[in-house]
PDB file as gemmi writes it, atoms N, CA and C in Angstrom:
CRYST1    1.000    1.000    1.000  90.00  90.00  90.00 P 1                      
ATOM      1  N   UNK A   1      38.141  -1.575 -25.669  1.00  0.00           N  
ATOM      2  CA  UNK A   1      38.066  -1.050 -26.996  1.00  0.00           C  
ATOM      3  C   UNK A   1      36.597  -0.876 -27.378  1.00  0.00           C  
ATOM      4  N   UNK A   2      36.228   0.168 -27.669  1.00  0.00           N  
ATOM      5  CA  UNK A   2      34.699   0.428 -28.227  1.00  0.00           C  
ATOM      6  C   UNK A   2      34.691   0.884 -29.463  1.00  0.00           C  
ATOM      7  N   UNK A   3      33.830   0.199 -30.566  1.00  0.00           N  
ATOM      8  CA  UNK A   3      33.491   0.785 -31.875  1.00  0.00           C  
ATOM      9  C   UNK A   3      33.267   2.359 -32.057  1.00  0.00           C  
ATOM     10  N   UNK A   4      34.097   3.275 -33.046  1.00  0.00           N  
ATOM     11  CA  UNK A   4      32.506   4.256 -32.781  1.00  0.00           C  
ATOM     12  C   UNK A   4      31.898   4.416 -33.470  1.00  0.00           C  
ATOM     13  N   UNK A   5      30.993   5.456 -33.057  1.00  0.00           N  
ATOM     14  CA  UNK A   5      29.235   5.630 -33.439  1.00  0.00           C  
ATOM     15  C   UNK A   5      29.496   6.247 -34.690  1.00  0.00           C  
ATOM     16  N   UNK A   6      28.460   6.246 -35.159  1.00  0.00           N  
ATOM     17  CA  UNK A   6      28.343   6.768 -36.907  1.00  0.00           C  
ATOM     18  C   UNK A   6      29.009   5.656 -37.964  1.00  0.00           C  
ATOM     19  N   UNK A   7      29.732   4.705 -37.299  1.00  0.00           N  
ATOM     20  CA  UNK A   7      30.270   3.834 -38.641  1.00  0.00           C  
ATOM     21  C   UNK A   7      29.498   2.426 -39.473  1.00  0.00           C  
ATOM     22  N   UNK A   8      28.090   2.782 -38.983  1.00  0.00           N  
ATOM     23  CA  UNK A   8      27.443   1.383 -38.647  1.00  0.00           C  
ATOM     24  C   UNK A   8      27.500  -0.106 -38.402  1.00  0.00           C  
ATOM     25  N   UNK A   9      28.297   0.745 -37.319  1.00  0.00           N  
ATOM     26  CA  UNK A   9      28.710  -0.888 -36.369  1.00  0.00           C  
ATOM     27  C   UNK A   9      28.413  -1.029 -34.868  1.00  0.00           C  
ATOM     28  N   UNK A  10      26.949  -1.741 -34.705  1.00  0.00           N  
ATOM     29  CA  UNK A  10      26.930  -1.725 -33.415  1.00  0.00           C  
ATOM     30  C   UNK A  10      27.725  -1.822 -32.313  1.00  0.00           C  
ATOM     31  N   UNK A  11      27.522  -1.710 -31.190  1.00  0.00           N  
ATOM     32  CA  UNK A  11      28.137  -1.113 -29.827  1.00  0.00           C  
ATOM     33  C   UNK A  11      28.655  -2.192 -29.493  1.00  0.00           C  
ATOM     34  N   UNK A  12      29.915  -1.702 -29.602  1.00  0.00           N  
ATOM     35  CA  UNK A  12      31.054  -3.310 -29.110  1.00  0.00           C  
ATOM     36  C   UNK A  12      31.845  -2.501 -28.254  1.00  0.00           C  
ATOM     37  N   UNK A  13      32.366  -3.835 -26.996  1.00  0.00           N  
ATOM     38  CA  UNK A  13      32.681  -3.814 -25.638  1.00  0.00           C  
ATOM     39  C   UNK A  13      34.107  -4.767 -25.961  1.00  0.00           C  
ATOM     40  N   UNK A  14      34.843  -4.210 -24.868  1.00  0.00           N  
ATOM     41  CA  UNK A  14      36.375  -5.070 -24.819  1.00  0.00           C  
ATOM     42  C   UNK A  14      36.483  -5.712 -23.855  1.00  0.00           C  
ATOM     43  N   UNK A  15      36.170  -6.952 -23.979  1.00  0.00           N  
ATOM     44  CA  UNK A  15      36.711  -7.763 -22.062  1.00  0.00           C  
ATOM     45  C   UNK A  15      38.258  -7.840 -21.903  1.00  0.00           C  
ATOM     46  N   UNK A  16      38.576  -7.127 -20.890  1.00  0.00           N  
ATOM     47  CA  UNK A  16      39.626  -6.401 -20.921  1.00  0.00           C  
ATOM     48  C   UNK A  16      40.697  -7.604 -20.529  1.00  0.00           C  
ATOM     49  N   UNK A  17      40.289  -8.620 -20.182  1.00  0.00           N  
ATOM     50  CA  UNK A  17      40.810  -9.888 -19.893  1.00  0.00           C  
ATOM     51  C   UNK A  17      41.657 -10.535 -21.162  1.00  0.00           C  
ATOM     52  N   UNK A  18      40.754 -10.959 -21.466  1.00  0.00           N  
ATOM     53  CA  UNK A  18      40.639 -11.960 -22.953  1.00  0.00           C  
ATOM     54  C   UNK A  18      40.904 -10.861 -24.827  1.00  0.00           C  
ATOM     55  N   UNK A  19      40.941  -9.660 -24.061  1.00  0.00           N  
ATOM     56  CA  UNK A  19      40.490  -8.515 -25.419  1.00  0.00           C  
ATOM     57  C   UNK A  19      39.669  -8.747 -26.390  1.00  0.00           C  
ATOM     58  N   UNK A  20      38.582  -9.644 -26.655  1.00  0.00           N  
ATOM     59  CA  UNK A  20      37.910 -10.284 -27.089  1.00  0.00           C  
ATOM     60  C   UNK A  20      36.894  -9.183 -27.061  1.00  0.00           C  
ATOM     61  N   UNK A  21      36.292  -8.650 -28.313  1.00  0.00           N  
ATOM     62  CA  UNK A  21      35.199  -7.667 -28.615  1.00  0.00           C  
ATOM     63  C   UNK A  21      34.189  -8.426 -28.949  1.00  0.00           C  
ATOM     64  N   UNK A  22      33.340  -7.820 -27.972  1.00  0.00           N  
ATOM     65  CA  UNK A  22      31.792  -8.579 -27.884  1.00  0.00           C  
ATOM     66  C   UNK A  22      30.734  -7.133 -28.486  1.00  0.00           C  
ATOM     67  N   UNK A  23      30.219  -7.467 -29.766  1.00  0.00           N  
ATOM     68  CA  UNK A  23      29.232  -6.919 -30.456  1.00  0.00           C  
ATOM     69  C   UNK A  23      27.707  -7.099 -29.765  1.00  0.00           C  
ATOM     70  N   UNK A  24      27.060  -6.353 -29.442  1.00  0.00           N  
ATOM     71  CA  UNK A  24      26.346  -6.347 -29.081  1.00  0.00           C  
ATOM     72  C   UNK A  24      24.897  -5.797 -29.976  1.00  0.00           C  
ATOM     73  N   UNK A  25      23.939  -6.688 -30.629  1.00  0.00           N  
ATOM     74  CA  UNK A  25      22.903  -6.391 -31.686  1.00  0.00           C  
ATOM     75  C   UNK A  25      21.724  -5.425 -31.440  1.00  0.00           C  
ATOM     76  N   UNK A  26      20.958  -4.991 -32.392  1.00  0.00           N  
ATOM     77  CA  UNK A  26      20.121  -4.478 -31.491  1.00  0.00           C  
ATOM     78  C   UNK A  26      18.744  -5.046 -31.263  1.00  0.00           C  
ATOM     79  N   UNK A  27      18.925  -6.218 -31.559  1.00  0.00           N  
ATOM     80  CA  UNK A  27      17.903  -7.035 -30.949  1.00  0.00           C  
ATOM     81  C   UNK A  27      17.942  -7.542 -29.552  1.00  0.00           C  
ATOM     82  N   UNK A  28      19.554  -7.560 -29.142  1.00  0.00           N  
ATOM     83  CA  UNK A  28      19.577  -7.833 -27.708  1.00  0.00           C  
ATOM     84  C   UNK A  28      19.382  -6.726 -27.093  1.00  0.00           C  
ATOM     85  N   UNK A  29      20.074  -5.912 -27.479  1.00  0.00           N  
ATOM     86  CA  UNK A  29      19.557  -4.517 -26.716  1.00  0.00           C  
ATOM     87  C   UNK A  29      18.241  -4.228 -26.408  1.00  0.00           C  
ATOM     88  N   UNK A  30      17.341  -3.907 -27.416  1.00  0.00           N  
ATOM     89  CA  UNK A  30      16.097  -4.302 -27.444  1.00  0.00           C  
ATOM     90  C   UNK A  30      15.324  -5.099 -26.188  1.00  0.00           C  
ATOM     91  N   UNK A  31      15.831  -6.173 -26.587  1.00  0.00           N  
ATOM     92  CA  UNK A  31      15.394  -7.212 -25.469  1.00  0.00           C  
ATOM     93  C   UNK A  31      15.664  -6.952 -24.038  1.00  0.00           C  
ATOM     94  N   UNK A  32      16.885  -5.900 -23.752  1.00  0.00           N  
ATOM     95  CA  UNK A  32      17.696  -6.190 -22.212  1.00  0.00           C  
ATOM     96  C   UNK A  32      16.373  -4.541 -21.457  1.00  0.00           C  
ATOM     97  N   UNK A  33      16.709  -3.677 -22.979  1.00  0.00           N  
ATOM     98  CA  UNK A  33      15.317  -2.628 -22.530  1.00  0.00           C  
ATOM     99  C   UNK A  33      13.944  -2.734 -21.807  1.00  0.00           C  
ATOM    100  N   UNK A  34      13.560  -4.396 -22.543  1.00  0.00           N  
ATOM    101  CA  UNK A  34      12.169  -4.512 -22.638  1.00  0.00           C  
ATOM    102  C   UNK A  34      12.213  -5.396 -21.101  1.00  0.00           C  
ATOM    103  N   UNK A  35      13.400  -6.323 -21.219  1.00  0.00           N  
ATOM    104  CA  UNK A  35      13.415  -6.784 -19.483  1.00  0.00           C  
ATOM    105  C   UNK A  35      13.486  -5.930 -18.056  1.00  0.00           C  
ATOM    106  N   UNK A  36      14.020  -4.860 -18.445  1.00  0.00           N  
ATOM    107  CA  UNK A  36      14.440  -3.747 -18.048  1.00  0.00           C  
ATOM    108  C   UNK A  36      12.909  -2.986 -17.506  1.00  0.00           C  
ATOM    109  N   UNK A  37      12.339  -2.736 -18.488  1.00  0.00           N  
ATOM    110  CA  UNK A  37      11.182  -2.182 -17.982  1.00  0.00           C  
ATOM    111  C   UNK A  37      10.272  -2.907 -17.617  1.00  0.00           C  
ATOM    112  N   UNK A  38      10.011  -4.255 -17.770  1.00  0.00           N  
ATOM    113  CA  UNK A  38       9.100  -5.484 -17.394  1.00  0.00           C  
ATOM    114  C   UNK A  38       9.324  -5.487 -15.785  1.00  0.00           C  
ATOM    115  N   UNK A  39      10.861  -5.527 -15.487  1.00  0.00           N  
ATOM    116  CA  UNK A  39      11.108  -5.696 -14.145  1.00  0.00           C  
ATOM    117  C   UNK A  39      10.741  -4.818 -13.350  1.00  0.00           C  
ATOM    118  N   UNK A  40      11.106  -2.847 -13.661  1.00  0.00           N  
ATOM    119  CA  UNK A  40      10.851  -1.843 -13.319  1.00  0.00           C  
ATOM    120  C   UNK A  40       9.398  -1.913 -13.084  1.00  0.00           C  
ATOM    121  N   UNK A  41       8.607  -2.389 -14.182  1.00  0.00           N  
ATOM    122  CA  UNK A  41       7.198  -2.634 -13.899  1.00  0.00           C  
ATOM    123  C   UNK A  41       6.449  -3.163 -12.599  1.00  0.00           C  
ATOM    124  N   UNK A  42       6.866  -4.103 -12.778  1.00  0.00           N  
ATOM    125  CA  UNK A  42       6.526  -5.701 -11.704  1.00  0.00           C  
ATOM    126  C   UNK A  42       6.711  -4.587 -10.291  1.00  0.00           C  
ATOM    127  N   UNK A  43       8.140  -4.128 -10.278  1.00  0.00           N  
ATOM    128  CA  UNK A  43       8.374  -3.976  -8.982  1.00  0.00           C  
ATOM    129  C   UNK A  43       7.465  -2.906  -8.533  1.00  0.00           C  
ATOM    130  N   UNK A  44       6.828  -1.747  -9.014  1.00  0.00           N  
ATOM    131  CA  UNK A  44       6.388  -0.722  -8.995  1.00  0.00           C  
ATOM    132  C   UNK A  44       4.886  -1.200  -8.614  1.00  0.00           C  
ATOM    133  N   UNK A  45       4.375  -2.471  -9.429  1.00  0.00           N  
ATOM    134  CA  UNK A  45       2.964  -2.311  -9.462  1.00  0.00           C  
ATOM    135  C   UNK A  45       2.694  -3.082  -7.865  1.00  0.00           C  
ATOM    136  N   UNK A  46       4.019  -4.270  -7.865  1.00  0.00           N  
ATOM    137  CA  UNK A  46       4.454  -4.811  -6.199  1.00  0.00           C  
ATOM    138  C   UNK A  46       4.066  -3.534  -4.964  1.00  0.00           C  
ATOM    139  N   UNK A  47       4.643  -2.548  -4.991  1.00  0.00           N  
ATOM    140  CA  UNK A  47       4.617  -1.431  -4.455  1.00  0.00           C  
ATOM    141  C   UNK A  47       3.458  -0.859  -4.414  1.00  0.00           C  
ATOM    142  N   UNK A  48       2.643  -0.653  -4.539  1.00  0.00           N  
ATOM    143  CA  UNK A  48       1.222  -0.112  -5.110  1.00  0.00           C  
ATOM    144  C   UNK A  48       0.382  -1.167  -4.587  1.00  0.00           C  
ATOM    145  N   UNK A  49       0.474  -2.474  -5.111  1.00  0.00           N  
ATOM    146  CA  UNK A  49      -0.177  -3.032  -4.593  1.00  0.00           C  
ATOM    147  C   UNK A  49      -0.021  -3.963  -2.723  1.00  0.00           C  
ATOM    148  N   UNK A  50       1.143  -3.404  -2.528  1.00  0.00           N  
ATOM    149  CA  UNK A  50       1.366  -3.239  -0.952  1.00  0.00           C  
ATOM    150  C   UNK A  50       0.298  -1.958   0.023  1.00  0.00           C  
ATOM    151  N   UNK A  51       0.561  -0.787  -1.042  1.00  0.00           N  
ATOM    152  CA  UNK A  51       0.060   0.081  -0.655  1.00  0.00           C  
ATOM    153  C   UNK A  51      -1.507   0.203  -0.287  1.00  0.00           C  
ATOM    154  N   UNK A  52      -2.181  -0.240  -1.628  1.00  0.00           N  
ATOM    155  CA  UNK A  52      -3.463  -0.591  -1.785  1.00  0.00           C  
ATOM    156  C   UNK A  52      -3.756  -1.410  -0.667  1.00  0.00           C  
ATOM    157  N   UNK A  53      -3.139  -2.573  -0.239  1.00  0.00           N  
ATOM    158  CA  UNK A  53      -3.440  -4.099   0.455  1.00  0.00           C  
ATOM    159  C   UNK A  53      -3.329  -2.745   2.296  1.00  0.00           C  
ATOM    160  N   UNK A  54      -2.244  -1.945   2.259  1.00  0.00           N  
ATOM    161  CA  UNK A  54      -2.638  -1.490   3.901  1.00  0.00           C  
ATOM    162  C   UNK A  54      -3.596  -0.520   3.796  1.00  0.00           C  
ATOM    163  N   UNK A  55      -4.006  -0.067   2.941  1.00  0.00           N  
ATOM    164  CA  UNK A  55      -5.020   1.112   2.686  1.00  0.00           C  
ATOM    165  C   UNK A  55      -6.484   0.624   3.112  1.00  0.00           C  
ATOM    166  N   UNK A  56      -6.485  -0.806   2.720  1.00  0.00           N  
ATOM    167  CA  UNK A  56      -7.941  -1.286   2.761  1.00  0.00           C  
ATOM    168  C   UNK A  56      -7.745  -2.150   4.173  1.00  0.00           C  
ATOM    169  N   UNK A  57      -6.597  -2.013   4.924  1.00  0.00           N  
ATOM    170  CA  UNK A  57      -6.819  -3.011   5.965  1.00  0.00           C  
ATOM    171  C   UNK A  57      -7.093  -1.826   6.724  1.00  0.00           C  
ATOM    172  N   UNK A  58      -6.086  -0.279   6.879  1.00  0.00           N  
ATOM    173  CA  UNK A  58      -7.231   0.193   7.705  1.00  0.00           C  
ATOM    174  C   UNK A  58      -8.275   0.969   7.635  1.00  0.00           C  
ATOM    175  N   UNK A  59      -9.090   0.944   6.701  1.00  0.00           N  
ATOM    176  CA  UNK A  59     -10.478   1.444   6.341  1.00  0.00           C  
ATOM    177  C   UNK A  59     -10.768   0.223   6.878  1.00  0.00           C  
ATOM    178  N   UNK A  60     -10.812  -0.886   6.849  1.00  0.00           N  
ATOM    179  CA  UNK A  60     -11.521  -1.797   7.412  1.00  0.00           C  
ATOM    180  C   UNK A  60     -11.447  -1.445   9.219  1.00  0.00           C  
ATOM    181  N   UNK A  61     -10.572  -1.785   9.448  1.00  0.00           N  
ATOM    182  CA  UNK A  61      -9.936  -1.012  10.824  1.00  0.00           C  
ATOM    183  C   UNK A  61     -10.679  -0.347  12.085  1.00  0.00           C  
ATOM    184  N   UNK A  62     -11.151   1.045  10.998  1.00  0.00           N  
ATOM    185  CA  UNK A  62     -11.626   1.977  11.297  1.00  0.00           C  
ATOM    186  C   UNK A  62     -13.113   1.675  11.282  1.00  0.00           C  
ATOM    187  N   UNK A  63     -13.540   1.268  10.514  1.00  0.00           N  
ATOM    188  CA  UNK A  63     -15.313   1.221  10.202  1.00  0.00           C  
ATOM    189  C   UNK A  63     -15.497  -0.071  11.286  1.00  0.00           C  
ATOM    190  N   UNK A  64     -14.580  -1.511  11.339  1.00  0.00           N  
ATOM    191  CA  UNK A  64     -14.841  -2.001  12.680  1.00  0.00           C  
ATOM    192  C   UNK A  64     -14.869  -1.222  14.250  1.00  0.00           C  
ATOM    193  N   UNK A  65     -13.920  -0.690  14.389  1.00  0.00           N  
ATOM    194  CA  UNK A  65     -14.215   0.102  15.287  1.00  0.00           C  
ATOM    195  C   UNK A  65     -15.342   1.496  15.488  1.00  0.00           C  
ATOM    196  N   UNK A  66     -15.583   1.531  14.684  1.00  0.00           N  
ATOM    197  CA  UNK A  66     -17.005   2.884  14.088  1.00  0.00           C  
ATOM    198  C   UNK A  66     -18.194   1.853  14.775  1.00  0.00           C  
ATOM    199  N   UNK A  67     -18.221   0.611  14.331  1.00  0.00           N  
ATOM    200  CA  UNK A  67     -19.425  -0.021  14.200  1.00  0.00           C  
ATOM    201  C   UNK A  67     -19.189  -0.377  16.178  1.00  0.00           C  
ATOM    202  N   UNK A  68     -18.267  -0.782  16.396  1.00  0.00           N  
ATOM    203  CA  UNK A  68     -17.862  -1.003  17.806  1.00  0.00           C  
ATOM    204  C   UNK A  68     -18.458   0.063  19.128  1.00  0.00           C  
ATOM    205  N   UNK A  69     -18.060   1.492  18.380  1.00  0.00           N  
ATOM    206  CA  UNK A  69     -18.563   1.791  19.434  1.00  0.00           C  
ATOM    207  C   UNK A  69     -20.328   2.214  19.069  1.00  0.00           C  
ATOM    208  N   UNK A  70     -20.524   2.349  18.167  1.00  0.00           N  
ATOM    209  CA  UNK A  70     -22.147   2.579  17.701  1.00  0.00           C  
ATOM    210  C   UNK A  70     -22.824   1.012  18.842  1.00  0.00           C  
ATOM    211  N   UNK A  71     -22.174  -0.059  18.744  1.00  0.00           N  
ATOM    212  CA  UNK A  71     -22.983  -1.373  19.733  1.00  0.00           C  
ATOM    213  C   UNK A  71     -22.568  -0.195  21.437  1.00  0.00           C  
ATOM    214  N   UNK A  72     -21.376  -0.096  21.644  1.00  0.00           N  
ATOM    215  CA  UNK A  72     -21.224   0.366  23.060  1.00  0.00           C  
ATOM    216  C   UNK A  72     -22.192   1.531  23.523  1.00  0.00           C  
ATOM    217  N   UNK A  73     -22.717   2.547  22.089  1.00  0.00           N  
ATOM    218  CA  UNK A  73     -23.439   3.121  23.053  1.00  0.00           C  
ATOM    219  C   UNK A  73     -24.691   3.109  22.570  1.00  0.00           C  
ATOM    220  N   UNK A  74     -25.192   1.990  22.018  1.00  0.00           N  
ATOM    221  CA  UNK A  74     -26.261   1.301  22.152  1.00  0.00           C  
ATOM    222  C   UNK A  74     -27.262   0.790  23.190  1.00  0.00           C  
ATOM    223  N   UNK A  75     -25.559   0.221  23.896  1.00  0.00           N  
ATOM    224  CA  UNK A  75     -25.528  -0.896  25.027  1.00  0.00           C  
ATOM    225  C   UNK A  75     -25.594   0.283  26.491  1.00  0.00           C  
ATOM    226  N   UNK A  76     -25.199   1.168  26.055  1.00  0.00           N  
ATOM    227  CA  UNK A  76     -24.885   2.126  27.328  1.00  0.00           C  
ATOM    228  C   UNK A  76     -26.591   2.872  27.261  1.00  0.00           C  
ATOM    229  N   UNK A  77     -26.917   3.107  26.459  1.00  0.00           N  
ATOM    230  CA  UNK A  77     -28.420   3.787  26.137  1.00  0.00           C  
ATOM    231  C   UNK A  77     -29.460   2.546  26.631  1.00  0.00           C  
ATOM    232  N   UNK A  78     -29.162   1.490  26.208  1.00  0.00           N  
ATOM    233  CA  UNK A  78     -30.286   0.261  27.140  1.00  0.00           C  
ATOM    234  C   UNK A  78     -30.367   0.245  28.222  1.00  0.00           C  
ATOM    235  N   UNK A  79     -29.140   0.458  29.207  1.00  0.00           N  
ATOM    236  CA  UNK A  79     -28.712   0.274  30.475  1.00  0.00           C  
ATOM    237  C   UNK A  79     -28.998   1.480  31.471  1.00  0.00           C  
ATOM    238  N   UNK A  80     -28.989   2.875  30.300  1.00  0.00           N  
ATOM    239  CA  UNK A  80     -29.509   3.583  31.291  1.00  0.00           C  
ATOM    240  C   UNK A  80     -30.639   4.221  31.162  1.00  0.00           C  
ATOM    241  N   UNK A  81     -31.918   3.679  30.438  1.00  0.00           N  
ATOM    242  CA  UNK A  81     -33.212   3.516  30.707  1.00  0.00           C  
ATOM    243  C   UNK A  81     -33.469   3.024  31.478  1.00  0.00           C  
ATOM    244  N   UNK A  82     -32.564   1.485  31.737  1.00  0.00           N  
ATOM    245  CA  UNK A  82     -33.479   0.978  32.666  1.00  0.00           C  
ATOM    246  C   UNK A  82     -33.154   1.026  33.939  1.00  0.00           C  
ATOM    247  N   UNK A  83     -32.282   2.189  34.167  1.00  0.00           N  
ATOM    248  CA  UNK A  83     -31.774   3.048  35.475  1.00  0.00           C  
ATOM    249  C   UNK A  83     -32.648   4.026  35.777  1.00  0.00           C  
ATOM    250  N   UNK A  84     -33.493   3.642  36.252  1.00  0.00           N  
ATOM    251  CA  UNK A  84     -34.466   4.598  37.186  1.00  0.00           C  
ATOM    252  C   UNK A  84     -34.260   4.939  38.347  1.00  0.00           C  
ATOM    253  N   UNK A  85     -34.547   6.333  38.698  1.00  0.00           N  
ATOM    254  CA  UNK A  85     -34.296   6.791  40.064  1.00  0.00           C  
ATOM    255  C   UNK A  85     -35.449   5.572  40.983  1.00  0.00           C  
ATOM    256  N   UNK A  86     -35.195   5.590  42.270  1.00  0.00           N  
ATOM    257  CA  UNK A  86     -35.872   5.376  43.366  1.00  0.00           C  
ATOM    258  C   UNK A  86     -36.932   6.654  43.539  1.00  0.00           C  
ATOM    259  N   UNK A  87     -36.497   7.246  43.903  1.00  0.00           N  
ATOM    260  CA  UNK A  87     -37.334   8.319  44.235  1.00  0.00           C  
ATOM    261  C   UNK A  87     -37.645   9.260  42.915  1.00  0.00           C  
ATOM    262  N   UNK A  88     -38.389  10.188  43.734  1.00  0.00           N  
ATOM    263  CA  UNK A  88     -38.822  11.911  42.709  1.00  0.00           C  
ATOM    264  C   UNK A  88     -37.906  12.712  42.785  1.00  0.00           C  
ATOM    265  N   UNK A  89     -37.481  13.371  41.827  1.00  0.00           N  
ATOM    266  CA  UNK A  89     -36.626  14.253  41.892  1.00  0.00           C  
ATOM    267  C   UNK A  89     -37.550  15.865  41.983  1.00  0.00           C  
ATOM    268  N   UNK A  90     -37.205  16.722  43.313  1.00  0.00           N  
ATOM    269  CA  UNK A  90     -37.751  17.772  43.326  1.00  0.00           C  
ATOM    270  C   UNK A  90     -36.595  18.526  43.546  1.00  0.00           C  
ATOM    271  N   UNK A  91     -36.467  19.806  42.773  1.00  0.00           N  
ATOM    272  CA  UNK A  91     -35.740  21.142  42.615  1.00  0.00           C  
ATOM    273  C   UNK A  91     -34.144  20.058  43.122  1.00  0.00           C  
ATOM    274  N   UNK A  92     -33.832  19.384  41.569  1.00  0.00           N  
ATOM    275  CA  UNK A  92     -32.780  18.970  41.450  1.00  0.00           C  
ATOM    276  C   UNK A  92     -32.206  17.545  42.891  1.00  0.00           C  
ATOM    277  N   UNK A  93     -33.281  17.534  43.696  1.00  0.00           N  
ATOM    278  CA  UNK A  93     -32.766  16.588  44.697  1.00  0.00           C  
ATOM    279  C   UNK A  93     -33.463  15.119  44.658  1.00  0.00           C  
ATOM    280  N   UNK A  94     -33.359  14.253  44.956  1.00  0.00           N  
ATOM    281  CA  UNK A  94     -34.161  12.983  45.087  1.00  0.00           C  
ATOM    282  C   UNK A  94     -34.702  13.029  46.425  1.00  0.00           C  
ATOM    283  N   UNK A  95     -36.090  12.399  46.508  1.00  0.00           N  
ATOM    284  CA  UNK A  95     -36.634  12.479  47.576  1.00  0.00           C  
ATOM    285  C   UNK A  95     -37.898  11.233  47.574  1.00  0.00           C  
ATOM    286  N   UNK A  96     -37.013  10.933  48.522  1.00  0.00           N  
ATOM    287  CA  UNK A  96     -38.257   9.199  48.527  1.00  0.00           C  
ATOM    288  C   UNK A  96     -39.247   9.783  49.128  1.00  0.00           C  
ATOM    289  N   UNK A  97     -40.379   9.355  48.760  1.00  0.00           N  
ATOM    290  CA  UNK A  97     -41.813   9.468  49.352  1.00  0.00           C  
ATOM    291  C   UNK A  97     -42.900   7.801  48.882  1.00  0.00           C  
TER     292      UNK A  97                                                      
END                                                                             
């Protein structure tokens, strides 16, 4: 059984059990709105801030590995300075003398 609208009588429900009409105020209403969107909230900003939390793990990620190989060919540029031929190189060949 539901009240109706226009008679100013808030929104009443029939438990179809008991037939017992439960009025419902609009302060609870109110209230079930405001939980309603508190929760919608929470969960959303949860979400976002998942998002945010993998966003910055791999920018981190990435700039470790940036910096990784900037040491490797650091390390590869030391190593092959101090790779000197044996010999002279004439018209592209090595030639010990």
């Amino acid at each position: 059984m539901t009240a109706k609208a226009g008679r100013g009588v808030d929104a009443a429900e029939s438990d179809n059990e008991s037939g017992v009409i439960v009025v419902v105020g609009k302060f609870e209403r109110n209230k079930d709105t405001v939980q309603e969107m508190t929760e919608s909230a929470a969960n959303h900003v949860g979400k976002i801030a998942v998002i945010i939390a993998g966003a910055v793990r791999d920018v981190t990620r990435e700039i470790g590995d940036w910096v990784s190989d900037g040491i490797e060919m650091r390390e590869a540029a030391k190593k092959a300075s101090e790779d000197r031929p044996v010999g002279q190189v004439i018209n592209g060949e090595f030639e010990n003398r």
